[in-house]
N, C-alpha and C positions, 0 to 999 in steps of 0.2 A: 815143730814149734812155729809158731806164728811170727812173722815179719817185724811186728810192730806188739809192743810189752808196755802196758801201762801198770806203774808198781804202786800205782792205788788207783780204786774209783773213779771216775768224773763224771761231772754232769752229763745229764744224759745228752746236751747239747750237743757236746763233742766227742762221743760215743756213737749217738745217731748220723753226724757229719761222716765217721769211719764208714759206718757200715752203708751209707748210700754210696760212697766211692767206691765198696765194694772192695774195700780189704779187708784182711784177716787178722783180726789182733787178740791178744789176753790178758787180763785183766787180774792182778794178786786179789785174791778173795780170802784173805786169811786175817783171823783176829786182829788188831791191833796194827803196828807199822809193820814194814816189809822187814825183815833180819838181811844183813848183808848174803848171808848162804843161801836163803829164799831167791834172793837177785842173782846173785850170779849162775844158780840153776838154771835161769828160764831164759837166760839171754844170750847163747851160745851161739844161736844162728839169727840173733835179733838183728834188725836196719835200724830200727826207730825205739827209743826210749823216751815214754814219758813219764815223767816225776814230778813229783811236788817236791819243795823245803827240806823233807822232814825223812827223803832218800839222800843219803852220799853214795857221791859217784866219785869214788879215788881211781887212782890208776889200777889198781888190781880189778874194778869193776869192769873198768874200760878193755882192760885186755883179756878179760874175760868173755870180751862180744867183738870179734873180730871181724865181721861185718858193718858193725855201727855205723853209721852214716850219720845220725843227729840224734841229743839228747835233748828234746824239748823239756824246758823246767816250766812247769804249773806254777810259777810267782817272779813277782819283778826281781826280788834276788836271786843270787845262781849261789855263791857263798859254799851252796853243797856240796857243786860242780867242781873236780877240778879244770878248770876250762883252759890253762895252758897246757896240760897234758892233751889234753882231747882236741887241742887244736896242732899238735906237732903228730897227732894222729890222723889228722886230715877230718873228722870228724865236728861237723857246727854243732853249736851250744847255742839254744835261742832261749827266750824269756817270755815274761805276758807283759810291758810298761804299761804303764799310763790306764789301762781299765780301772786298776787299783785304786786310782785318784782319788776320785770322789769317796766313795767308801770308807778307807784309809782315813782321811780328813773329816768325815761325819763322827766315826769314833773315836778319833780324838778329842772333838769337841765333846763329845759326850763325856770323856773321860775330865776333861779341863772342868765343866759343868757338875758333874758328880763328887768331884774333890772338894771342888769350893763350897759349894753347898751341903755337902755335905752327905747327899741321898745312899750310898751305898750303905754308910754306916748307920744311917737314920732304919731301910730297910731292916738292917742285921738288928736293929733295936726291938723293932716289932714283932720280927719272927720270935726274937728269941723271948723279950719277958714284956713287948709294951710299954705303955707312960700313962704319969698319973697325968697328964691333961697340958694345955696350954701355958706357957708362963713366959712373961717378957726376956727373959736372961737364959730360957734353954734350949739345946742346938743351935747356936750361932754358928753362922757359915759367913760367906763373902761373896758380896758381889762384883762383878766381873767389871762392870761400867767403869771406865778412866783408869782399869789397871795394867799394866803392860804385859803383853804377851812376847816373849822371848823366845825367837824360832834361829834353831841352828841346822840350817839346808836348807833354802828357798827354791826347791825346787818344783815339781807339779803338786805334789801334796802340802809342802808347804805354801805354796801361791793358794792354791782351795782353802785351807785351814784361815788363814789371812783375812779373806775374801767369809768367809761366816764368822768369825769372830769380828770384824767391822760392824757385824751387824748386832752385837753386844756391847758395842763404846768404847772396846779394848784400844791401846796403843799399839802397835805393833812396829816391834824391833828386831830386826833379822842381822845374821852374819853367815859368810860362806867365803869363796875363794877370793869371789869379785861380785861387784853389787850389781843388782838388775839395773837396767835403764832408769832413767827417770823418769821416761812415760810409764813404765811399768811401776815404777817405784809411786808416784801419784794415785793410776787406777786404785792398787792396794792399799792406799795410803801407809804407806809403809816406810823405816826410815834403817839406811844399813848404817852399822855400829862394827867395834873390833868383835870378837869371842869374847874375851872379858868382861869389854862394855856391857854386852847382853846376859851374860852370867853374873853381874853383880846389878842391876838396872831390872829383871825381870821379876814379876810377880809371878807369873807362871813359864817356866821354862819348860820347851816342847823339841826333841829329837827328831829331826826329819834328815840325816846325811847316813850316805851310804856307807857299809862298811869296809873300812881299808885296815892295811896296815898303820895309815897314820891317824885314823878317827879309832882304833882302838884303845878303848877306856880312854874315851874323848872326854869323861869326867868323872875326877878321882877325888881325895880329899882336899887339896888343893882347891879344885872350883867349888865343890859343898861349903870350904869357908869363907868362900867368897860373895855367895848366894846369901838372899836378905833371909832371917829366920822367920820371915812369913811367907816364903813364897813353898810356889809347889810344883816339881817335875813330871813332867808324861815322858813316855817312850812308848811312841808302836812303830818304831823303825827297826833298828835292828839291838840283839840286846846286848852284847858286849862294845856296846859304845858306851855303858857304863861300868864301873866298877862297883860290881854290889853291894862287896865284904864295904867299901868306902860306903856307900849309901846306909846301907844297915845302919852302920857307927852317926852317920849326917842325921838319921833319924833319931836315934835312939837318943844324941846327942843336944835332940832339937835344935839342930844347925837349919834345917828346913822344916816347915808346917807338913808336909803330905808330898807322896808319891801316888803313881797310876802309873802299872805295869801289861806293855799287852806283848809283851819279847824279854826273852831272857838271858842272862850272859850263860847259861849251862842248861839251855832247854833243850829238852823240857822239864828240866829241875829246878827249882826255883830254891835263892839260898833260901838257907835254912833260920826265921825269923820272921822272916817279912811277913809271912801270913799271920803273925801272931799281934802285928801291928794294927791298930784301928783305925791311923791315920792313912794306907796303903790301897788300893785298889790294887788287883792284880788279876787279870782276863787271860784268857789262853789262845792267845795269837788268832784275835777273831779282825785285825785288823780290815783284810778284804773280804771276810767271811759274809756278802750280800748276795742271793741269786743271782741277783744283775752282775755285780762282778765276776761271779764264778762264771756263768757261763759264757761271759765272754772271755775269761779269760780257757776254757774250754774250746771255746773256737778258735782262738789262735794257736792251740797247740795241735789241735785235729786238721785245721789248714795246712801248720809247717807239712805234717805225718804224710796228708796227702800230696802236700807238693813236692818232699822229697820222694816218693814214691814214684809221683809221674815227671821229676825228670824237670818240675818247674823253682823258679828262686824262689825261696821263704824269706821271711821278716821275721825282724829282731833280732840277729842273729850278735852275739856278743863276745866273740871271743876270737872278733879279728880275722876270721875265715871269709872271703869273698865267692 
């Protein structure tokens, strides 16, 4: 078996980086995702694991490759990983940060943009039967100019998101642990507020905090009745920071105008409802889904592969291992 097991696809970026360093590695070539039995076949004498999201690495994975040496994750979350197992294994967990950025932050605007106006549903209008023509009172949407945008995580993608929405006249209102600087807080023009504040204050409120134990179901029924029944949620962070079954009821409820989903709290299942909603957008984790992204984030995963190979320190490494 081969050294190094990638248990899906990558860019050819970081496939071709493998094979000029002139290692051995293989590639799962099988329909659909990898099945846990497919993984733990191929990785018996494996050093190097690379994964996407959409592989878990439990500890039965882990002790099933008793060579391991690094599970490089193909995305800014690890979530998959269990990465305190694999680090009392002696084993690094690295990640891809920050390539995501930009990408990440473009689709959500696009998503923020598509709700209010309304385009997804306007599309689904024409495919399916057309309009009889113009008229002053139909498809009304909203425009975005002087309305506040409610970001909860101001981190890289929320600083980006921030930073293109300024250039639509939004307001912008963030909360997290602790506020950016004020020079930072300026450039953005941006203004920090509680959790609350920003959940009852936003027009459109947008998910950007990582997933913990304490951001799970970071908003339940509780904050939907708190939210103005015009505004409208995105999430392309992570999806059990909401609570669906609550959202479903917030909609249906018309406690809020519209959702835009690109993660799911049971993906890749999505509950059961929301598609049937026309106020909903709902994308399948196309969040950093750009060339540009992928392949860098392809190169940093074929750089770790090669530097644990030769013996040199990798980046990004996230689970506390030196």
């Amino acid at each position: 078996m081969s050294k190094i097991y990638l248990s899906a696809k990558l860019p050819e970026l970081g496939t071709n980086l493998l094979k000029k360093a002139g290692l051995d590695y293989q590639v799962y070539e099988g329909v659909g995702l990898i099945s846990k039995k497919e993984l733990i076949k191929n990785i018996s004498d494996c050093e190097v694991l690379i994964c996407p999201l959409s592989t878990q690495v439990d500890r039965e994975v882990i002790d099933a490759a008793p060579e391991l040496k690094l599970i490089a994750n193909f995305g800014a979350g690890f979530n998959n990983i269990d990465s305190a197992y694999a680090k009392e294994k002696k084993i690094y967990v690295t990640n891809t940060p920050v390539v995501s950025t930009n990408a990440t932050a473009e689709l959500t605007a696009g998503l923020i943009i598509s709700l209010s106006r309304r385009i997804v549903e306007g599309d689904r209008l024409m495919h399916d039967q057309g309009f009889d023509g113009w008229a002053p009172l139909f498809f009304l949407g909203h425009e975005l100019k002087n309305k506040t945008l409610g970001i909860i995580g101001m981190g890289q993608i929320g600083q980006a998101l921030a930073r293109m929405m300024n250039a639509f006249g939004m307001k912008i209102l963030y909360t997290q642990r602790r506020p950016l600087t004020p020079e930072l807080e300026k450039k953005l023009q941006a203004t920090y507020a509680s959790q609350a504040e920003v959940i009852q204050q936003a027009d459109v409120l947008t998910l950007h905090a990582p997933l913990t134990e304490e951001t799970h179901h970071l908003l339940t029924n509780e904050a939907f009745e708190q939210m103005k029944d015009t505004a409208f949620l995105i999430n392309a962070a992570r999806g059990p920071l909401i609570d669906e079954a609550a959202l479903l009821q917030a909609l249906k409820n018309h406690q809020i105008a519209g959702a835009a989903l690109d993660v799911y709290e049971f993906e890749p299942q999505v509950t059961k409802g929301l598609e049937k909603l026309s106020n909903v957008i709902l994308t399948p984790h196309i969040g950093n889904a750009s060339v540009e992204a992928r392949d860098q984030m392809a190169e940093i995963v074929a750089n770790n592969a090669i530097a644990i190979e030769k013996h040199e320190s990798i980046k990004h490494i996230v689970n506390g291992l030196d």
